[in-house]
C-alpha positions as CSV (number, residue, x, y, z in Angstrom):
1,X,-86.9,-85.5,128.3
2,X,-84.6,-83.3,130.5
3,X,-84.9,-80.1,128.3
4,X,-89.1,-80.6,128.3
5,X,-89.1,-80.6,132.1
6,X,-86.2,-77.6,131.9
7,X,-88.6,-75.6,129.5
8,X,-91.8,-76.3,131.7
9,X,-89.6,-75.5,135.0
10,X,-88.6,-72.1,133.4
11,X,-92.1,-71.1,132.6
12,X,-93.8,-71.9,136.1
13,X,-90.4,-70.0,137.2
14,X,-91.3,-67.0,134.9
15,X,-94.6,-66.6,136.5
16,X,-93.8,-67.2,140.3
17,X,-90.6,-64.8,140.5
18,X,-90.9,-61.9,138.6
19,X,-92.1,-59.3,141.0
20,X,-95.4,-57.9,141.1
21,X,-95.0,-53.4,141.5
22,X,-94.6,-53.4,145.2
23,X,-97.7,-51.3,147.5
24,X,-99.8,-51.3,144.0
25,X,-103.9,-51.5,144.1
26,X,-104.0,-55.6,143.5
27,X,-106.5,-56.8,141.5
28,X,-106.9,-60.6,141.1
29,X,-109.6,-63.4,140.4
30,X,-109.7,-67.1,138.9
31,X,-110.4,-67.9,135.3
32,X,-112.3,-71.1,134.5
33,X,-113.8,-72.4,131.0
34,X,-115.7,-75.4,129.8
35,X,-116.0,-76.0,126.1
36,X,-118.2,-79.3,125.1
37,X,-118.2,-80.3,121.4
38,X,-120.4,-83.2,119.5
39,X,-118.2,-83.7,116.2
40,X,-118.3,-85.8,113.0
41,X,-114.3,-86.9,112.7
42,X,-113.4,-87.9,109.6
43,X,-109.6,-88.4,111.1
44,X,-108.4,-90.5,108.5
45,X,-105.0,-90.6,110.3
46,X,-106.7,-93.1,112.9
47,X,-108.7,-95.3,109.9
48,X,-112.3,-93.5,109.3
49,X,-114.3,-91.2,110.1
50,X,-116.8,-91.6,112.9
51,X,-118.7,-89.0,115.5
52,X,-116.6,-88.0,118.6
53,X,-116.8,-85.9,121.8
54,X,-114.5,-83.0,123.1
55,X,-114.8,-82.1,126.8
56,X,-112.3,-79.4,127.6
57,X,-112.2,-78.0,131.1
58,X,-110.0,-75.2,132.1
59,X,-108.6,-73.3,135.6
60,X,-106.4,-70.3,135.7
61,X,-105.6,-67.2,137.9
62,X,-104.9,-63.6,136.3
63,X,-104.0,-60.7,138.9
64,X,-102.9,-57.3,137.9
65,X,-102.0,-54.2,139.7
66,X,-101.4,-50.5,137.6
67,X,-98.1,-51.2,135.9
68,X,-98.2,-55.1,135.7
69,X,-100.5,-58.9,134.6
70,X,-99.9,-62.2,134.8
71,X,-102.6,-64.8,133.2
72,X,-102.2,-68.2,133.4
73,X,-104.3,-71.0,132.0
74,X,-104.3,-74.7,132.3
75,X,-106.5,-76.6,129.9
76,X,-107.3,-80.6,129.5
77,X,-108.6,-82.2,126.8
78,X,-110.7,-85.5,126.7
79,X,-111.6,-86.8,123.2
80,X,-113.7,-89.9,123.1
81,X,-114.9,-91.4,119.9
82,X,-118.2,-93.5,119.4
83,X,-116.4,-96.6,118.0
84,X,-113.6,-97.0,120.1
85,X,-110.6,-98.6,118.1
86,X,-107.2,-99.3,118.9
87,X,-105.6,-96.4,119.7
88,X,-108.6,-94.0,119.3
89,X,-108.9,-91.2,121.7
90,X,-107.6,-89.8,124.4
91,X,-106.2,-86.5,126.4
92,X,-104.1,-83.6,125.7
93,X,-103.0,-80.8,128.0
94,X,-101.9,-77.4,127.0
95,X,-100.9,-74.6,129.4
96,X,-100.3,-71.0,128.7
97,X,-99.1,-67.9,130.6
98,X,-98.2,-64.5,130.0
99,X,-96.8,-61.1,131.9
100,X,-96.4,-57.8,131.1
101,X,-94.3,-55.7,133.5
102,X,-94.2,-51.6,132.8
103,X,-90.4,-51.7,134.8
104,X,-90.6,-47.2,134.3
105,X,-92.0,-45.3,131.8
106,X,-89.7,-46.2,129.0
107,X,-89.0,-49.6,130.0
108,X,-91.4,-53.2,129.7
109,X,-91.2,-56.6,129.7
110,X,-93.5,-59.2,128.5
111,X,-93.0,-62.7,129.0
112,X,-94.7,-65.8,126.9
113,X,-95.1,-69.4,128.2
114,X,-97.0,-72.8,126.1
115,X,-96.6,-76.5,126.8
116,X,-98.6,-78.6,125.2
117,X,-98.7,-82.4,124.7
118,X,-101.2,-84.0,122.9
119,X,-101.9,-87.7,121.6
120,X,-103.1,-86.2,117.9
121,X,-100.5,-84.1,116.7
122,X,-102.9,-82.3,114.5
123,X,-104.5,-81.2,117.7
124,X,-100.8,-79.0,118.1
125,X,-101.6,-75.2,118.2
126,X,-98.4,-74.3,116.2
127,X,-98.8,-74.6,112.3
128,X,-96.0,-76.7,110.3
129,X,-95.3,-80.3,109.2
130,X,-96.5,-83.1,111.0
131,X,-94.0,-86.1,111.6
132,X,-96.2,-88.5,112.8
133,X,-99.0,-89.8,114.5
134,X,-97.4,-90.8,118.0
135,X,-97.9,-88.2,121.2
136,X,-96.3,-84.7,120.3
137,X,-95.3,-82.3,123.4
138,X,-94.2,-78.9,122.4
139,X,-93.3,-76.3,124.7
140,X,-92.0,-72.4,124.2
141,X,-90.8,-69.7,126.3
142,X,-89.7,-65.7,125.3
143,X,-88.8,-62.7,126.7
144,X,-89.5,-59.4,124.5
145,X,-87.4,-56.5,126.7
146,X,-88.3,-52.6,125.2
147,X,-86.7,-49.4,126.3
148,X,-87.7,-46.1,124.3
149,X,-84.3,-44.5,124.0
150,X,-86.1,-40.9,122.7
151,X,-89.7,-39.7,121.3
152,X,-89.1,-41.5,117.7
153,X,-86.7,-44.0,118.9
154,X,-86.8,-47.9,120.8
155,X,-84.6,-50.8,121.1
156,X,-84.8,-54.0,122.4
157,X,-83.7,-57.7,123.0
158,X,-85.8,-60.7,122.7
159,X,-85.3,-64.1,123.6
160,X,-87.1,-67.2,122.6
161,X,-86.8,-71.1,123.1
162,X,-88.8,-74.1,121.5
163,X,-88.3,-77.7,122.6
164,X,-89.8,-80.6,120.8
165,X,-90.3,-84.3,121.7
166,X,-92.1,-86.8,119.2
167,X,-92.7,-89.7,120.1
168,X,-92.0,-91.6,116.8
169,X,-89.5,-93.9,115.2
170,X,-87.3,-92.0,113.0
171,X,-88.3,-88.9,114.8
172,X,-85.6,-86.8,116.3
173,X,-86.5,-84.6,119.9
174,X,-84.6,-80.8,119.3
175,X,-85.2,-77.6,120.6
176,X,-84.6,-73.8,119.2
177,X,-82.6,-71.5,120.5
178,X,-83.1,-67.7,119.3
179,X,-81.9,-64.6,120.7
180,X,-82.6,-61.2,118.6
181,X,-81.7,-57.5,119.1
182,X,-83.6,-54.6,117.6
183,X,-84.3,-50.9,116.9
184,X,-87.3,-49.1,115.8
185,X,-87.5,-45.5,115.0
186,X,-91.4,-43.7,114.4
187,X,-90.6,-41.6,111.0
188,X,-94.2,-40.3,111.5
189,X,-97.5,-41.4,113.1
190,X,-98.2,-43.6,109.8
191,X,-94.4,-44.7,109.3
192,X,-92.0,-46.7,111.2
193,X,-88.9,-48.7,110.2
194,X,-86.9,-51.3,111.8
195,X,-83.9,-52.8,112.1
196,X,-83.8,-56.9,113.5
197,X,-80.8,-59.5,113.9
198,X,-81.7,-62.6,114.8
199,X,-79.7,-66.2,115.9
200,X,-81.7,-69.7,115.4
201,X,-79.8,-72.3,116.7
202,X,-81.6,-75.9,116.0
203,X,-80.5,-77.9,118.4
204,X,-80.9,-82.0,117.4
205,X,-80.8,-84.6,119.9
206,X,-78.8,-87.3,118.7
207,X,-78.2,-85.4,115.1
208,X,-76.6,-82.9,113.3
209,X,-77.0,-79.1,114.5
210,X,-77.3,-76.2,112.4
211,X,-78.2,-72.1,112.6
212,X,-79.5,-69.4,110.8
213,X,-78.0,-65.9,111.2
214,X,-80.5,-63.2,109.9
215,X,-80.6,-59.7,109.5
216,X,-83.6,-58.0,108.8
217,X,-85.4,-54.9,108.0
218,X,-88.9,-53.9,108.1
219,X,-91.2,-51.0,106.9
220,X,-94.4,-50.5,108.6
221,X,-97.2,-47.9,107.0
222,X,-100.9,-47.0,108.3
223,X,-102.5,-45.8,104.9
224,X,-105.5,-45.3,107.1
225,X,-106.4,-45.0,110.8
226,X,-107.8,-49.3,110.1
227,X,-105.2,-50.2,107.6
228,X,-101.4,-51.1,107.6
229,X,-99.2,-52.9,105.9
230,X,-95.8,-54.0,106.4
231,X,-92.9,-55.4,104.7
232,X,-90.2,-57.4,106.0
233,X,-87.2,-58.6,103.9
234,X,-83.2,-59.8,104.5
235,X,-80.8,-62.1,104.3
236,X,-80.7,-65.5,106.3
237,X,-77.1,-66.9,106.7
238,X,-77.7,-71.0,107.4
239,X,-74.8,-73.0,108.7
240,X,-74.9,-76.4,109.0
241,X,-71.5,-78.9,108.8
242,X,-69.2,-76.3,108.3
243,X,-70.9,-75.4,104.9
244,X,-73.1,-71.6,104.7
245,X,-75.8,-70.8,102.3
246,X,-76.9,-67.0,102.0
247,X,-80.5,-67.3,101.4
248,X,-83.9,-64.7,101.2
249,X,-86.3,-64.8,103.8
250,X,-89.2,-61.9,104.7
251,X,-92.9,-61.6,105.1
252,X,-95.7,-59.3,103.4
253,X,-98.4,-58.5,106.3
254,X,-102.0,-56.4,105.4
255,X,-104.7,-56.0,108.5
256,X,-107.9,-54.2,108.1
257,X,-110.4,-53.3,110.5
258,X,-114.1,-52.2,109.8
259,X,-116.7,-51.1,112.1
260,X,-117.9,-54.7,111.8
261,X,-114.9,-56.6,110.1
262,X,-111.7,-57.2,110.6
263,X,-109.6,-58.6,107.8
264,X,-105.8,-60.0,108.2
265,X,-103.3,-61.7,106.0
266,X,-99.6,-62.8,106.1
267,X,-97.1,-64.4,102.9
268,X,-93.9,-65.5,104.6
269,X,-90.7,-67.1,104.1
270,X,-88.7,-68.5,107.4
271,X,-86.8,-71.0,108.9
272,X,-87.7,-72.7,111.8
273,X,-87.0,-76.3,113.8
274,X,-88.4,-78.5,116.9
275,X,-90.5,-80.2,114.0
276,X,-88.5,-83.7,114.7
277,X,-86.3,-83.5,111.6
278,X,-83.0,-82.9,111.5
279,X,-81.6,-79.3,111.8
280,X,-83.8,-76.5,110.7
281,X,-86.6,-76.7,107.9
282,X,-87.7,-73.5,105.3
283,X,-91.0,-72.7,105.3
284,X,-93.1,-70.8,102.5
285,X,-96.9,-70.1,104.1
286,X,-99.8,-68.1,103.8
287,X,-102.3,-67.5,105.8
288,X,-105.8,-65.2,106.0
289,X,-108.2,-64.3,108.9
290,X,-111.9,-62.8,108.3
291,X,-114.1,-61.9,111.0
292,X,-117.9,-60.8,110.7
293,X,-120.0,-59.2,113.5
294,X,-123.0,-59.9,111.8
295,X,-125.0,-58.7,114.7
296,X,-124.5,-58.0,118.4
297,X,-125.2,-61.6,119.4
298,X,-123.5,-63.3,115.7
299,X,-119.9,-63.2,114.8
300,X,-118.3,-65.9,112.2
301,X,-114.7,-65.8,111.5
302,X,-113.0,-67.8,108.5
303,X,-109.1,-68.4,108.5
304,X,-107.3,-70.8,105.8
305,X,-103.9,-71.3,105.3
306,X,-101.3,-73.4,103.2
307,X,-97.5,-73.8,102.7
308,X,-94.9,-75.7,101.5
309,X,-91.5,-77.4,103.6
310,X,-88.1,-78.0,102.4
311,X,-84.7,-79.1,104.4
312,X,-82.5,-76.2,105.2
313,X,-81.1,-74.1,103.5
314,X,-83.0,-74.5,99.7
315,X,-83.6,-78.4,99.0
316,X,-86.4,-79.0,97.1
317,X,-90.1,-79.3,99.1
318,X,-90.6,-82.6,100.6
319,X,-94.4,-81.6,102.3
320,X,-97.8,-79.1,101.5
321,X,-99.9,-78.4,103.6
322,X,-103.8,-76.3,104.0
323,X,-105.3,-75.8,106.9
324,X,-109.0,-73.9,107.3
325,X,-111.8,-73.4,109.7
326,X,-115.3,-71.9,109.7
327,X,-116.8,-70.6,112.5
328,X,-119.7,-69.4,113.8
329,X,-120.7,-68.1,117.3
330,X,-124.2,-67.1,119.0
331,X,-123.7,-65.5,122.4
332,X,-126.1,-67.0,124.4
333,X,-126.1,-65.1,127.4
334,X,-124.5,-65.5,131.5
335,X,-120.9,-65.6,129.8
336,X,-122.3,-69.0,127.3
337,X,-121.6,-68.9,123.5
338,X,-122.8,-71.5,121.4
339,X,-120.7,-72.8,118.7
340,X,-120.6,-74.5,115.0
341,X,-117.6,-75.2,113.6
342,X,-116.1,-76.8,110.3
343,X,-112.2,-77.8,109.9
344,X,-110.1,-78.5,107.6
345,X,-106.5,-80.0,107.3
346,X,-104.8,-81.8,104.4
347,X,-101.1,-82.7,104.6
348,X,-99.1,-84.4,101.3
349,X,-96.0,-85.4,101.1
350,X,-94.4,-84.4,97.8
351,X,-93.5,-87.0,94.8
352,X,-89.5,-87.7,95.3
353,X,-88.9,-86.2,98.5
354,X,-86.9,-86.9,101.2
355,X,-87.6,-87.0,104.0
356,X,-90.9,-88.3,103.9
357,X,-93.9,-86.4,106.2
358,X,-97.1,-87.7,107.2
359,X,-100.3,-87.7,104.8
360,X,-103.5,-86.5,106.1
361,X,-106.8,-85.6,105.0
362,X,-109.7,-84.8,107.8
363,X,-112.6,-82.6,108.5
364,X,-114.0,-81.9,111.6
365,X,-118.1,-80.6,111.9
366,X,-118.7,-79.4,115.2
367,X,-121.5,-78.2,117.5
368,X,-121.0,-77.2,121.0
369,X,-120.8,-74.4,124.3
370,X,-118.1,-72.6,126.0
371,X,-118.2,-70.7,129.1
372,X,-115.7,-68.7,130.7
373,X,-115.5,-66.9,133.8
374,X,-112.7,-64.2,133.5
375,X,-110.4,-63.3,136.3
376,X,-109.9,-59.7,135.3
377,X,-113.6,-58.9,135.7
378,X,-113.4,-59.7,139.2
């Protein structure tokens, strides 16, 4: 698909010609990972469960001088599967990059790059419905530009573009397009405000377009130096042929870290698109993160989440969705963790609606290792 290889282009392009600070002390270095997994798949998308193998090589660079990084990562996937079926198995790839520039003392730029395409589509590192089970490549790119006007005041523009292709009858390949302006101002060292505007334009290939103007304002507040909360809330003007809706959107965000946990959780309401429907889709999730450092060597993390899809702007839910994972890591020594894992993902499409979404239930058990050798330790 033209706008895939566009995307992918642009990224690569985002690493290779945004200048490094000129004469600065270079520091630079490769990054490679293996990750090897034995699993029980119950995968019921694919007809059963049965055990299965992840290999997962990696190879990335990072270099960084005083006032700027840039970390890229390529990652391939091979998953094999005891009882080889039809269709059963087979590779993803994923890459990722990002920069941060400090331009002067008031000014940055970070920059975000992912591709991904993958033969599961569960296998997909972004959250939402799932159309189907044919190969899924995603990609996104963004731009986050800050300039701190004053001591209590910042602005800035942001950028970001999604591009979806699904390779599925009935599916349709779009892409998001979504520029946003905003400004903060620091009330206090506990209390800052800001103000957002934000254009999504969901582009459809061979549909209907629509967007969603929103305007948004946000209230952030550290009760303690380990706890915040913030609170998001505004309007979301959606436009699709011809006709405008005026609906709520906003999200409700707590964090919380201990000297040995660190506890996060988000309630949100959104629009967002490239999910191979037509136009743009609302979203109602949830989502919570706990991590233990149960000893120096022992950390577990747990993380669950579940929501709820409509079409744009209000129709009635067509999918739900819950997602979780438990996790828990042993750090072997020479860079090695050893790993045990348990997900979980269940998917339903909803009694009457339209359009339909696809229905799966699966856990994953997994024991394996990762290594990594980090460029920025070189």
């Amino acid at each position: 698909m033209p706008a895939r290889g566009a995307l992918l282009a642009a990224a690569v392009a985002a690493i290779a010609l945004t200048p490094l600070a000129a004469g600065a002390a270079w520091k630079t270095g490769p990054t490679l990972q293996l990750r090897l997994e034995g699993r029980y798949d119950s995968n019921m998308i694919e007809g059963g469960g049965d055990g299965s193998s992840l290999v997962q090589p990696g190879v990335g660079w990072k270099v960084a001088t005083p006032t700027s990084t840039v970390d890229a990562l390529y990652l391939f996937e091979l998953v094999s599967y005891a009882h080889q079926g039809p269709g059963r198995g087979g590779t993803n790839h994923r890459v990722r990059g990002d920069e941060s520039f400090q331009l002067s003392r008031r000014t940055t730029l970070a920059l975000q790059q992912a591709f991904e395409r993958v033969y599961d589509p569960t296998a997909l590192s972004r959250i939402g419905v799932v159309r189907s089970t044919g190969t899924s490549t995603y990609g996104m790119a963004s731009l986050d530009l800050s300039h701190r006007l004053a001591s209590r005041w910042s602005a800035g523009l942001q950028l970001q573009e999604e591009v979806a292709q699904i390779e599925a009858a009935g599916a349709l390949d779009g892409a998001v397009h979504a520029p946003s302006i905003w400004a903060l101002h620091q009330w206090s060292r506990r209390d800052q405000s800001r103000l957002r505007w934000r254009l999504q334009y969901f582009q459809t290939f061979g549909g209907f377009d629509a967007a969603s103007n929103e305007a948004t304002a946000s209230y952030r507040r550290n009760l303690t130096k380990t706890t915040f909360v913030e609170i998001v809330a505004g309007p979301a003007f959606y436009t699709q042929g011809g006709a405008t809706s005026i609906e709520p959107i906003g999200k409700l965000e707590v964090g919380r870290i201990w000297p040995r946990f660190n506890l996060s959780a988000v309630i949100e309401r959104a629009y967002f698109g490239s999910t191979g429907f037509e136009g743009g889709l609302w979203s109602e999730a949830a989502t919570g993160v706990l991590s233990w450092r149960i000893s120096e060597p022992l950390k577990a993390t747990l993380a669950a989440g579940v929501y709820r899809n409509g079409v744009a702007p209000a129709e009635a839910a067509f999918v739900e969705g819950l997602g979780g994972a438990a996790v828990l890591e042993w750090a072997v020594g020479g860079d090695v963790v050893a790993q045990a894992a348990w997900r979980r993902t269940i998917q339903s499409s909803l009694d009457g609606g339209a359009p339909m979404a696809l229905d799966i239930s699966r856990n994953v058990f997994a024991i394996g290792f990762a290594w990594q050798l980090d460029g920025g330790r070189i």
